[in-house]
KOLMAR-794275 format. One record per residue (C-alpha): x, y, z; residue number from 0. Coordinates in Angstrom, 2 decimals, m for minus. Example, Ala and Ser with C-alpha at 12.3 -4.5 7.8 and 13.67 -1.06 7.14 Angstrom:
REM residues 2
+---------+---------+---------+------+
:       X :       Y :       Z : resi :
+---------+---------+---------+------+
:   12.30 :   m4.50 :    7.80 :    0 :
:   13.67 :   m1.06 :    7.14 :    1 :
+---------+---------+---------+------+
END
This chain:
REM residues 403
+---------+---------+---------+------+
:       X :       Y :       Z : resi :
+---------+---------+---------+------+
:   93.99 :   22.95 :   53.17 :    0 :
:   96.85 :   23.13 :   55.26 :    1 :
:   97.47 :   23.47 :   59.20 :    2 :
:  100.24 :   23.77 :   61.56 :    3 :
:  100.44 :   24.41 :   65.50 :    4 :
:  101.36 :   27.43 :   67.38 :    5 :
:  102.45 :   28.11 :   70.99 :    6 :
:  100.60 :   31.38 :   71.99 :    7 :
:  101.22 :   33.42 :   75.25 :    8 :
:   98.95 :   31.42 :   76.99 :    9 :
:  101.81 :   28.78 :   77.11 :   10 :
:   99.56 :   26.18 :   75.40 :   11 :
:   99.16 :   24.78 :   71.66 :   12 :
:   96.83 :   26.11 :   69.40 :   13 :
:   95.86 :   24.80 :   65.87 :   14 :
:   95.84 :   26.91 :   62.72 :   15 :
:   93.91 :   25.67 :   59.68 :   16 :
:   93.93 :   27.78 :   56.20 :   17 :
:   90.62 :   27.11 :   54.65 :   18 :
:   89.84 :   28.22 :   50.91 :   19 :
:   87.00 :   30.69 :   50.48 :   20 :
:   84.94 :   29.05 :   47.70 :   21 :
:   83.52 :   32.55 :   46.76 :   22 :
:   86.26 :   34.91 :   47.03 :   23 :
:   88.87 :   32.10 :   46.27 :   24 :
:   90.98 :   33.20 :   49.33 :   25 :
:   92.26 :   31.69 :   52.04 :   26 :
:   90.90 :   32.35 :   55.63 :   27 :
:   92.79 :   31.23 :   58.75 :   28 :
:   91.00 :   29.64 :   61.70 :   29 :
:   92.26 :   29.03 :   65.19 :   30 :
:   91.41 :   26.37 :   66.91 :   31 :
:   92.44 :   25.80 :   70.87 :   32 :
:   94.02 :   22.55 :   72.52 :   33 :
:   93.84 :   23.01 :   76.17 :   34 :
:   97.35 :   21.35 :   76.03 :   35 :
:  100.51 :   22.78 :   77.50 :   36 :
:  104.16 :   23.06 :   75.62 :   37 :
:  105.31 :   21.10 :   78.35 :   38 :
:  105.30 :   17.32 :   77.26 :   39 :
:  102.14 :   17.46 :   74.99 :   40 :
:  104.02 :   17.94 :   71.85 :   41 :
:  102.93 :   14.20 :   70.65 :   42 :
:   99.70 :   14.81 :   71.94 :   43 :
:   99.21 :   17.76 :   69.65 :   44 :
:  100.75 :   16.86 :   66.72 :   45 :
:   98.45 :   13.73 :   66.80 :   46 :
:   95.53 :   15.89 :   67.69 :   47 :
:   96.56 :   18.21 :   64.27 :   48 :
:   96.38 :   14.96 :   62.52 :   49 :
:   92.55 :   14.12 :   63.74 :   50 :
:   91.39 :   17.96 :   62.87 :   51 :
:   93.24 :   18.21 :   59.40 :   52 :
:   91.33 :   14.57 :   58.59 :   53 :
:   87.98 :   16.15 :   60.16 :   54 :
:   87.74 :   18.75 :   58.05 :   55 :
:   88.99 :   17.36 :   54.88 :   56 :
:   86.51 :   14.56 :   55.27 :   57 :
:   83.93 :   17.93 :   55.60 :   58 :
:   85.29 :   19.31 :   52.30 :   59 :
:   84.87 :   16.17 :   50.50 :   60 :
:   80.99 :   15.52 :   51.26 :   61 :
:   80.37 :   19.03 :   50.75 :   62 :
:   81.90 :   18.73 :   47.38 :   63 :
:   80.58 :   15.28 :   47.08 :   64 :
:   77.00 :   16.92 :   47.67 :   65 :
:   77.63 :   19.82 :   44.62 :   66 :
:   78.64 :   17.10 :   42.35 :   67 :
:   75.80 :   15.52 :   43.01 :   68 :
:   73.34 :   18.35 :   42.47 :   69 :
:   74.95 :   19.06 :   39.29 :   70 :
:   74.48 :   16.00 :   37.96 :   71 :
:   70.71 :   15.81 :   39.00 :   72 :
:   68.39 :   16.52 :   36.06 :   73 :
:   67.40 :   20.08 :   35.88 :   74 :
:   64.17 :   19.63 :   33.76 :   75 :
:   62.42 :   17.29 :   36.79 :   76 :
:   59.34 :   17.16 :   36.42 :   77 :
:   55.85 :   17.53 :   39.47 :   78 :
:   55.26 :   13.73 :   39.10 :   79 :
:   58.79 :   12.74 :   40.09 :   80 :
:   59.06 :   15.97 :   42.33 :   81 :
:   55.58 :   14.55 :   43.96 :   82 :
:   57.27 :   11.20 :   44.61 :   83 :
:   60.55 :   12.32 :   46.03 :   84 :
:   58.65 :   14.90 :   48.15 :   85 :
:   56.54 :   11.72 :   49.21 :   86 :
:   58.93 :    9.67 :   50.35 :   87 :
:   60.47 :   12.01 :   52.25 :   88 :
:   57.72 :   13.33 :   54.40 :   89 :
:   56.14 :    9.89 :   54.54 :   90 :
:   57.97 :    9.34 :   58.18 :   91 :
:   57.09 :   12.66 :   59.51 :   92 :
:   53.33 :   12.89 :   59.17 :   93 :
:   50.74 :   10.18 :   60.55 :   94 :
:   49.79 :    7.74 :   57.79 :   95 :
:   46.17 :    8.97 :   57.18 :   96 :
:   47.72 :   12.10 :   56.58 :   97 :
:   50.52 :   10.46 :   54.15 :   98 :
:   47.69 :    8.67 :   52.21 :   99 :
:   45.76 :   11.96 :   51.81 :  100 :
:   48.66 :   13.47 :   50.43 :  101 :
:   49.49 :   10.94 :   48.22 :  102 :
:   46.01 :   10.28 :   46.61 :  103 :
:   46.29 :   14.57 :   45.88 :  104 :
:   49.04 :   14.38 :   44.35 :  105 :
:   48.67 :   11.37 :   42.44 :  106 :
:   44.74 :   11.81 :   41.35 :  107 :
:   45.06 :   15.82 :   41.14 :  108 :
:   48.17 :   17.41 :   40.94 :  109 :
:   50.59 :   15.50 :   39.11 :  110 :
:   48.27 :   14.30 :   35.94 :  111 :
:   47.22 :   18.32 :   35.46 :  112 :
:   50.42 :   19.79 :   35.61 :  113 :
:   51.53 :   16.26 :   33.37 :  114 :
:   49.19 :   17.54 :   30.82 :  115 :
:   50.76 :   20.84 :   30.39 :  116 :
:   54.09 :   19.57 :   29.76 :  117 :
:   55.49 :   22.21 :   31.81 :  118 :
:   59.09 :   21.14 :   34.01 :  119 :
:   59.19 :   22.70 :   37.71 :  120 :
:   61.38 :   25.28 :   37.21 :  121 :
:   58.76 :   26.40 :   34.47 :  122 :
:   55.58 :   26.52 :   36.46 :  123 :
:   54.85 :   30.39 :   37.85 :  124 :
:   51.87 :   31.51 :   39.63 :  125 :
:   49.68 :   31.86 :   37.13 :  126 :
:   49.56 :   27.87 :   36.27 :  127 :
:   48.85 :   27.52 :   39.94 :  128 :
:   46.35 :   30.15 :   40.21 :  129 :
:   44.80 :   28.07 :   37.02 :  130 :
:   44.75 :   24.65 :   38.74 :  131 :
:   42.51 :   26.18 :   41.67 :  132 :
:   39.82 :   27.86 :   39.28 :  133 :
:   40.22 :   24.64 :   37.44 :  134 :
:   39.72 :   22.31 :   40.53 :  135 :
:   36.83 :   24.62 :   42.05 :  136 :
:   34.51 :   24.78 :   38.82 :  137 :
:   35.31 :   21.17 :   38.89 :  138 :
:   33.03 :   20.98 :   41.87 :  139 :
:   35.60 :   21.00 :   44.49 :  140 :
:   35.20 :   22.81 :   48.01 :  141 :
:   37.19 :   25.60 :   49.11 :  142 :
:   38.61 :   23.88 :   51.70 :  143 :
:   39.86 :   20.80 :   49.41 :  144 :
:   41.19 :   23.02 :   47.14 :  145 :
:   43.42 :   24.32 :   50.64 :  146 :
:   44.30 :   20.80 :   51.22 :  147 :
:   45.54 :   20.78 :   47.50 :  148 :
:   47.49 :   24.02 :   48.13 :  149 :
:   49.05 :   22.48 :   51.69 :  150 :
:   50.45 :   19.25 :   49.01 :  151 :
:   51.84 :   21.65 :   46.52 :  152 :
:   53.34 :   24.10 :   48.50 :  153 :
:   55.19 :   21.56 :   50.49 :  154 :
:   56.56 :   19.97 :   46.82 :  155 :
:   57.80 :   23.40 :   46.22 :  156 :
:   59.53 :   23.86 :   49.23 :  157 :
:   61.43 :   20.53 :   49.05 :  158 :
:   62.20 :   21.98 :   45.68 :  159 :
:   63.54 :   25.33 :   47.14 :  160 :
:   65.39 :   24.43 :   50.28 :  161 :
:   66.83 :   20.61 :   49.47 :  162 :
:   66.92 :   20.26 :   45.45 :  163 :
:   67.45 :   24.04 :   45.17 :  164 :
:   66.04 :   24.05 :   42.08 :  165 :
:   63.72 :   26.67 :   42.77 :  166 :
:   63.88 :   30.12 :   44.24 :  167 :
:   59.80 :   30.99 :   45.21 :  168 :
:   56.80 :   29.04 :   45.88 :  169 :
:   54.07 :   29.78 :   43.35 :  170 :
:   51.90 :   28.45 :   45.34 :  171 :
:   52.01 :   31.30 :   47.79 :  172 :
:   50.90 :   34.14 :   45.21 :  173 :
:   48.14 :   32.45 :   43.92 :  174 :
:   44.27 :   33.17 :   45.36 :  175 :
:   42.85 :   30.34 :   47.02 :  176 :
:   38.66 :   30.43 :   46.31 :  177 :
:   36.55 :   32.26 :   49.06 :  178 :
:   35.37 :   29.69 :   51.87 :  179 :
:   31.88 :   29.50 :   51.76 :  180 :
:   29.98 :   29.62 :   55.27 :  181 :
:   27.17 :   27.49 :   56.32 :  182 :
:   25.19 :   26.97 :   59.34 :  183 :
:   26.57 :   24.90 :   61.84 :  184 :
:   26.21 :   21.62 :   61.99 :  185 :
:   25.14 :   20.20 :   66.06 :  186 :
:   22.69 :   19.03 :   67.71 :  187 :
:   20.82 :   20.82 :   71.37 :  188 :
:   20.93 :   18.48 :   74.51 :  189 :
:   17.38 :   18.16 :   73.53 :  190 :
:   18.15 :   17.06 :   70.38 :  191 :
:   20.47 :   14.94 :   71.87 :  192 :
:   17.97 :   13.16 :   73.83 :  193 :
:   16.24 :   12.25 :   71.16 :  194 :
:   19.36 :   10.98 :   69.34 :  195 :
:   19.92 :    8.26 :   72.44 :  196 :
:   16.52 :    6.93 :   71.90 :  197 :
:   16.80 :    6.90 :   68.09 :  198 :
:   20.37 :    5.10 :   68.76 :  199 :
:   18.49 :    2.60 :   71.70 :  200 :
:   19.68 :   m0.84 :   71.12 :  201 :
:   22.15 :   m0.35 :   67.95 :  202 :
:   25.47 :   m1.23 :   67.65 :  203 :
:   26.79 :    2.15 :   67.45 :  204 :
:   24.50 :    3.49 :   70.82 :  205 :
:   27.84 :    3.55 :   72.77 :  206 :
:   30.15 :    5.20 :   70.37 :  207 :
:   27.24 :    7.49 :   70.14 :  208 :
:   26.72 :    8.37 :   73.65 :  209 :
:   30.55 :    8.97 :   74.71 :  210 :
:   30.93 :   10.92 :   71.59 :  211 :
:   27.95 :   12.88 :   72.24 :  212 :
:   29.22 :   12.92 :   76.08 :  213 :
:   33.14 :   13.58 :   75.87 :  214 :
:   33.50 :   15.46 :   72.32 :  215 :
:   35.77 :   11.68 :   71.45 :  216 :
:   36.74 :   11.92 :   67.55 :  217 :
:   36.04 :    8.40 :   66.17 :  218 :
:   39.04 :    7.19 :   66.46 :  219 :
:   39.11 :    7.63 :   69.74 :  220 :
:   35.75 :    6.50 :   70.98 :  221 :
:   36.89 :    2.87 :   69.16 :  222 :
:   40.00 :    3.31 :   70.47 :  223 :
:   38.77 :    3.46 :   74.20 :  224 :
:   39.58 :    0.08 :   76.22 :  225 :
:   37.87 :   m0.86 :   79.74 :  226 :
:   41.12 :   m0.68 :   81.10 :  227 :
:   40.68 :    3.34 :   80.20 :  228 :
:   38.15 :    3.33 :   82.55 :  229 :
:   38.26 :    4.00 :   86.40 :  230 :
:   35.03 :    3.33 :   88.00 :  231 :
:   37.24 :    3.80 :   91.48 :  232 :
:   38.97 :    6.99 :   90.89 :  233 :
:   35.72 :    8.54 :   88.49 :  234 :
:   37.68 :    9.10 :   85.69 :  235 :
:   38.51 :    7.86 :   81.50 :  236 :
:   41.69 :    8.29 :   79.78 :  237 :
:   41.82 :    8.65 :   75.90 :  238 :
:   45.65 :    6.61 :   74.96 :  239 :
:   44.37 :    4.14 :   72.23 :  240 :
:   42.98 :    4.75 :   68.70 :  241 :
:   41.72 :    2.69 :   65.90 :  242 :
:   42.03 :    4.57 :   62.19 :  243 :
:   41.39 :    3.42 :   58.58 :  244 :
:   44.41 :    3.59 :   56.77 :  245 :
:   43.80 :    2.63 :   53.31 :  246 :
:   42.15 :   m0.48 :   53.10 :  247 :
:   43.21 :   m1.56 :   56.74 :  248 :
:   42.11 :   m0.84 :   60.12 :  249 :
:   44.77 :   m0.51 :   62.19 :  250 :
:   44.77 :   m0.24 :   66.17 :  251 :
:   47.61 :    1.95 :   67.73 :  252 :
:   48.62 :    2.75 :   71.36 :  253 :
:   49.02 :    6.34 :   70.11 :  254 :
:   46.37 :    9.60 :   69.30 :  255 :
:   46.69 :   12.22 :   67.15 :  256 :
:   48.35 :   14.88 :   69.01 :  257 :
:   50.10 :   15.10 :   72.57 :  258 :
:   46.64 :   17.14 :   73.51 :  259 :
:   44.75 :   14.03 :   72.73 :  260 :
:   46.08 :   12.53 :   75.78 :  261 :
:   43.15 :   13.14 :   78.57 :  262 :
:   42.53 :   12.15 :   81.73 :  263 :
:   38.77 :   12.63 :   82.14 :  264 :
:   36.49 :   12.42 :   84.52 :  265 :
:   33.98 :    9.75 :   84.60 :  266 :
:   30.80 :   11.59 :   85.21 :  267 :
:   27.32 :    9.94 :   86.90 :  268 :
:   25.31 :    9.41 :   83.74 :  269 :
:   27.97 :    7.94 :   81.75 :  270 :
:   29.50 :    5.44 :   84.82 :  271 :
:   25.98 :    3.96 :   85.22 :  272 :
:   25.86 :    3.98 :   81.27 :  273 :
:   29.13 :    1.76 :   81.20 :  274 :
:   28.36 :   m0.32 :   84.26 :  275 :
:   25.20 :   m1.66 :   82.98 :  276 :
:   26.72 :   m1.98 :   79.44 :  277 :
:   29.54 :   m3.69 :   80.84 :  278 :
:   26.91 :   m6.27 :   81.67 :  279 :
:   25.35 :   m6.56 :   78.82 :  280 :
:   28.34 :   m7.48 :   77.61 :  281 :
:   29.11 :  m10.45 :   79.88 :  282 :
:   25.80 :  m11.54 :   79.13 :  283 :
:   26.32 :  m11.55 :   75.46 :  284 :
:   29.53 :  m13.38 :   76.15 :  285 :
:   27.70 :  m16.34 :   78.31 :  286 :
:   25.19 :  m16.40 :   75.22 :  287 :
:   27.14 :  m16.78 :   72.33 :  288 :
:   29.54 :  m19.15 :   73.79 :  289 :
:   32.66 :  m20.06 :   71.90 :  290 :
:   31.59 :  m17.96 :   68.92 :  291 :
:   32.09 :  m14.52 :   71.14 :  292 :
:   35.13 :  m12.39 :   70.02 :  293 :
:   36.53 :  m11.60 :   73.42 :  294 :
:   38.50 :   m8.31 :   73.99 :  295 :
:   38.87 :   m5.23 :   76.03 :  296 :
:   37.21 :   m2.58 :   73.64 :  297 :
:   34.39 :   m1.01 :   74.69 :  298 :
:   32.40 :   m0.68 :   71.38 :  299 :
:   31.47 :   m3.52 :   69.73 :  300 :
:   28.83 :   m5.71 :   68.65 :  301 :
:   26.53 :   m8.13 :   70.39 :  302 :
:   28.89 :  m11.32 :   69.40 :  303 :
:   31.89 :   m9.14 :   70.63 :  304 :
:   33.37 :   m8.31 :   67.10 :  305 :
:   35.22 :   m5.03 :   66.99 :  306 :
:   33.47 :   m1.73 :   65.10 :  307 :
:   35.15 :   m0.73 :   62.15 :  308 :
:   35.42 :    3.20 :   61.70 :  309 :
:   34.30 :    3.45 :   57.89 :  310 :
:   30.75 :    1.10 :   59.12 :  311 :
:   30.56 :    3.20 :   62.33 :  312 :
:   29.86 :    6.83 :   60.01 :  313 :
:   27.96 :    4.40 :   57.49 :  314 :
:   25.24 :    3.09 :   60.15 :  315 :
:   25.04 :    6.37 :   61.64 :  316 :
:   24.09 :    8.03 :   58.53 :  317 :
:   21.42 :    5.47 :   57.74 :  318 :
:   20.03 :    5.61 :   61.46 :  319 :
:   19.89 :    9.33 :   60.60 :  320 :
:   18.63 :    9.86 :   57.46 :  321 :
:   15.54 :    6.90 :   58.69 :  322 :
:   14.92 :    8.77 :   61.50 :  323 :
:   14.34 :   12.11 :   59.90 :  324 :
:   11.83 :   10.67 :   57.53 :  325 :
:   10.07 :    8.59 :   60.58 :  326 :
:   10.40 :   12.29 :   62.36 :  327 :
:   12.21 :   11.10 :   65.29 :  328 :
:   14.93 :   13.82 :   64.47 :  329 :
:   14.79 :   17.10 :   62.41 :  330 :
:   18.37 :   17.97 :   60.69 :  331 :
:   20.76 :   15.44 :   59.35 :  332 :
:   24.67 :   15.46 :   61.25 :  333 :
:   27.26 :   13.75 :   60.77 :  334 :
:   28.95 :   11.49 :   63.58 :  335 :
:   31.53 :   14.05 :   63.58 :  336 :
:   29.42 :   16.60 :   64.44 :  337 :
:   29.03 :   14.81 :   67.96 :  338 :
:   32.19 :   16.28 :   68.73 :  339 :
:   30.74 :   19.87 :   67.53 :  340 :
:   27.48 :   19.01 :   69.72 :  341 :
:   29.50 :   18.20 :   72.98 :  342 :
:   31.30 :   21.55 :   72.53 :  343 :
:   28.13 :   23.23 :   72.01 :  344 :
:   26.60 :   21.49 :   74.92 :  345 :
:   29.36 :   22.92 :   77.55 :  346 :
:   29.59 :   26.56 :   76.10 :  347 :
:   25.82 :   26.89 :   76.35 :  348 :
:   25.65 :   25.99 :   79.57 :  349 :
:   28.90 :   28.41 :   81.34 :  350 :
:   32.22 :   26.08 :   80.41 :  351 :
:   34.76 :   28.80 :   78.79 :  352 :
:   36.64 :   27.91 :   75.60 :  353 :
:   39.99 :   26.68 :   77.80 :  354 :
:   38.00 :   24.11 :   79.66 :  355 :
:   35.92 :   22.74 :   76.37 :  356 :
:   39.64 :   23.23 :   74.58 :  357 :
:   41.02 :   20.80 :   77.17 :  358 :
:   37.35 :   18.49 :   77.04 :  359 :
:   38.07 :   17.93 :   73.32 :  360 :
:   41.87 :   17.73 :   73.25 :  361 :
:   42.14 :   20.30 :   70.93 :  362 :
:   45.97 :   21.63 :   70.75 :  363 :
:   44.93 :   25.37 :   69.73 :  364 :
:   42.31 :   27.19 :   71.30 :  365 :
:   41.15 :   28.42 :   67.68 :  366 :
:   39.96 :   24.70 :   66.43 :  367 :
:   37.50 :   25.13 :   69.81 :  368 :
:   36.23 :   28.36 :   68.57 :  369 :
:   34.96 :   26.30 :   65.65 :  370 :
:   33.42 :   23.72 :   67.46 :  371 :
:   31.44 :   25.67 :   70.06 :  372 :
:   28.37 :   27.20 :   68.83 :  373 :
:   26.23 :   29.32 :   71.19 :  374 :
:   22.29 :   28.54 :   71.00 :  375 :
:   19.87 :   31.58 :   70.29 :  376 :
:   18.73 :   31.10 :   73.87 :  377 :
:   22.33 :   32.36 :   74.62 :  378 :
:   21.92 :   35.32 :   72.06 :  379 :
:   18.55 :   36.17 :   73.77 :  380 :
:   20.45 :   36.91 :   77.28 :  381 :
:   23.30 :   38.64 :   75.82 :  382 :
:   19.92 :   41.02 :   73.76 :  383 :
:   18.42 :   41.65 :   77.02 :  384 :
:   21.87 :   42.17 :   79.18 :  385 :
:   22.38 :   45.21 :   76.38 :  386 :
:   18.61 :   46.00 :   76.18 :  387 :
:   19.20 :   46.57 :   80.30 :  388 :
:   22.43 :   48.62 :   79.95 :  389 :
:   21.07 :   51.03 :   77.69 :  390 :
:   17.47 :   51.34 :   79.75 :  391 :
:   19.04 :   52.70 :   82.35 :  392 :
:   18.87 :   56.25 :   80.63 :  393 :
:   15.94 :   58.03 :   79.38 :  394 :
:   16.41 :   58.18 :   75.06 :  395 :
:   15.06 :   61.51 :   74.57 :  396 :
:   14.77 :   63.13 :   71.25 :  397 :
:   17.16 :   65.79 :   70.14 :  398 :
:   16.15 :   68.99 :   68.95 :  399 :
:   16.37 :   69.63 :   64.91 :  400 :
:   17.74 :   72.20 :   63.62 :  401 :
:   15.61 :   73.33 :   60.60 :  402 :
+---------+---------+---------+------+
END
């Protein structure tokens, strides 16, 4: 590479560089402006020929550093060490239960069956993918598992495309992912819901029940919530804290899951003389147990003050429901996620449209609402006899037959 200056009819210096072509082998010439003037700026320019020669020579040399480098990486890699690079690299970028669920995939799924075919990556097509689902769903897996497997494979294959370059498709993409299979929703009716809070009376998880069944909160967010969150002044509850299991820790973060998660909402009637007289409670747990009460500013926790932990939260809820349905206190078993779906359901049965029980939930795209908000039969009823009433309005008479 070579460069030189040039006074152009502008009056002022320019820089030329001569730049091989690595495909055609030529030379190209590039012209790069100064802004400085022939007059007295020859030092200047000369000096600033220097900096731009060493600029792009140090260029040439990573880029050439970077080739020798990929030609010198192992061409017959195999998924386990393609998994673990592809790990460590998105391990920054995605929230940790999200890292973990990748990384028990790929290390209790993917890698030991594509292991056992002995196949490299370059070797694997669509076919051994296409395999690995039929294999994974007669194993007993769900469709939707199988998707999550897909999401962890694809993205090893496109690390292996765009930044090893090893690769030139995904296989992943061409192969059919098994058919989703529907089932009923999952929710319970506010008068299902009433029965809920009395089953729930008096148990440790009544709260996290109640603003879950209120405000659509995931878990992590209902045990995230602080009673600095709350605003008995200006009526409302902001969702900014979260508590999450990740791995065999629980840890407690000042963040949420996505930007949508942060909510202002407002603290409705029921649920501010709910937390008023639970705040109460509370104090009066505190005066009873003395110096063995775990003080802090969570809202759910047990009577001696000890913080919930998310994994025991879905544990007792199950066992509260699964007791009460045999007791028949309740008649369908949920899960404490399926709060969330039964708050939805709650405001689209009674007028809320999908943006405002988008924005009640937090939900970042309008389409995860959808499948949260389940309209009652009642519902279906009205919309039967809004089109039994349209069509009424003319006489149906019977057409003549031509025989």
């Amino acid at each position: 590479m070579t460069g030189r200056l040039h006074i152009r009819n502008d009056g002022k210096y320019h820089i030329i560089i001569n730049i091989k072509d690595e495909k055609t082998g030529k030379y190209k010439t590039k012209w790069i402006p100064t802004g400085l003037t022939e007059k007295g700026n020859k030092r200047k320019a000369e000096q600033l020929l220097n900096e731009t020669l060493a600029n792009y020579a140090s260029i040439v040399q990573k880029e050439e550093k970077a080739k020798e480098q990929q030609k010198s990486r192992p061409c017959n890699i195999t998924m386990q060490e393609l998994a673990q690079e592809w790990l460590e690299t998105v391990k920054g970028s995605v929230r940790p239960n999200s890292y973990l669920n990748y990384l028990n995939t790929a290390n209790d799924h993917v890698t030991p069956h594509f292991n056992a075919l002995g196949l490299i990556v370059q070797d694997i097509k669509p076919v051994h993918i296409q395999k690995y689902y039929n294999i994974k769903h007669n194993e007993g897996l769900a469709a939707s598992t199988i998707e999550k497997h897909r999401s962890v494979i694809r993205g090893m294959f496109l690390y292996a495309r765009d930044i090893l370059e090893i690769v030139d498709m995904l296989p992943s993409d061409r192969a059919k992912l098994p058919k989703r299979e529907t089932s009923p929703p999952n929710y319970y009716t506010e008068k299902e819901l009433e029965r809920l809070f009395e089953v729930v009376r008096g148990e440790t998880v009544e709260s996290a029940v109640k603003l879950c069944a209120t405000y659509g909160f995931r878990r992590s967010e209902v045990l995230g919530l602080k009673w600095d969150a709350v605003d008995f002044e200006r009526k409302t509850i902001t969702v900014r804290h979260t508590v999450i299991r990740e791995g065999s820790k629980t840890q407690h973060k000042d963040t949420v899951k996505k930007q949508a998660s942060y909510r202002t909402m407002p603290l409705i009637p029921v649920m501010e003389s709910y937390l008023k007289g639970l705040q109460a409670q509370q104090r009066a747990d505190q005066k009873l147990c003395g110096k063995n009460y775990h003080d802090s500013d969570y809202i759910c926790r047990r009577v001696d003050g000890s913080l919930l932990e998310p994994n025991n939260v879905t544990y007792r809820f199950r066992t509260i429901i699964k007791q009460a349905i045999k007791e028949g206190n309740v008649d369908k078993y949920i899960r404490f996620h399926d709060l969330r779906h039964s708050a939805a359901s709650v405001l689209v049965n009674n007028g809320c449209t999908l943006k405002q029980v988008q924005a009640w939930l937090g939900h970042a795209n309008i389409r995860s609402t959808e499948r949260y908000a389940h309209l009652e039969f009642s519902a279906l009823v009205e919309a039967g006899n809004i089109v039994n009433q349209a069509f009424g309005k003319t006489k149906n008479r019977p057409q003549d037959v031509a025989i």
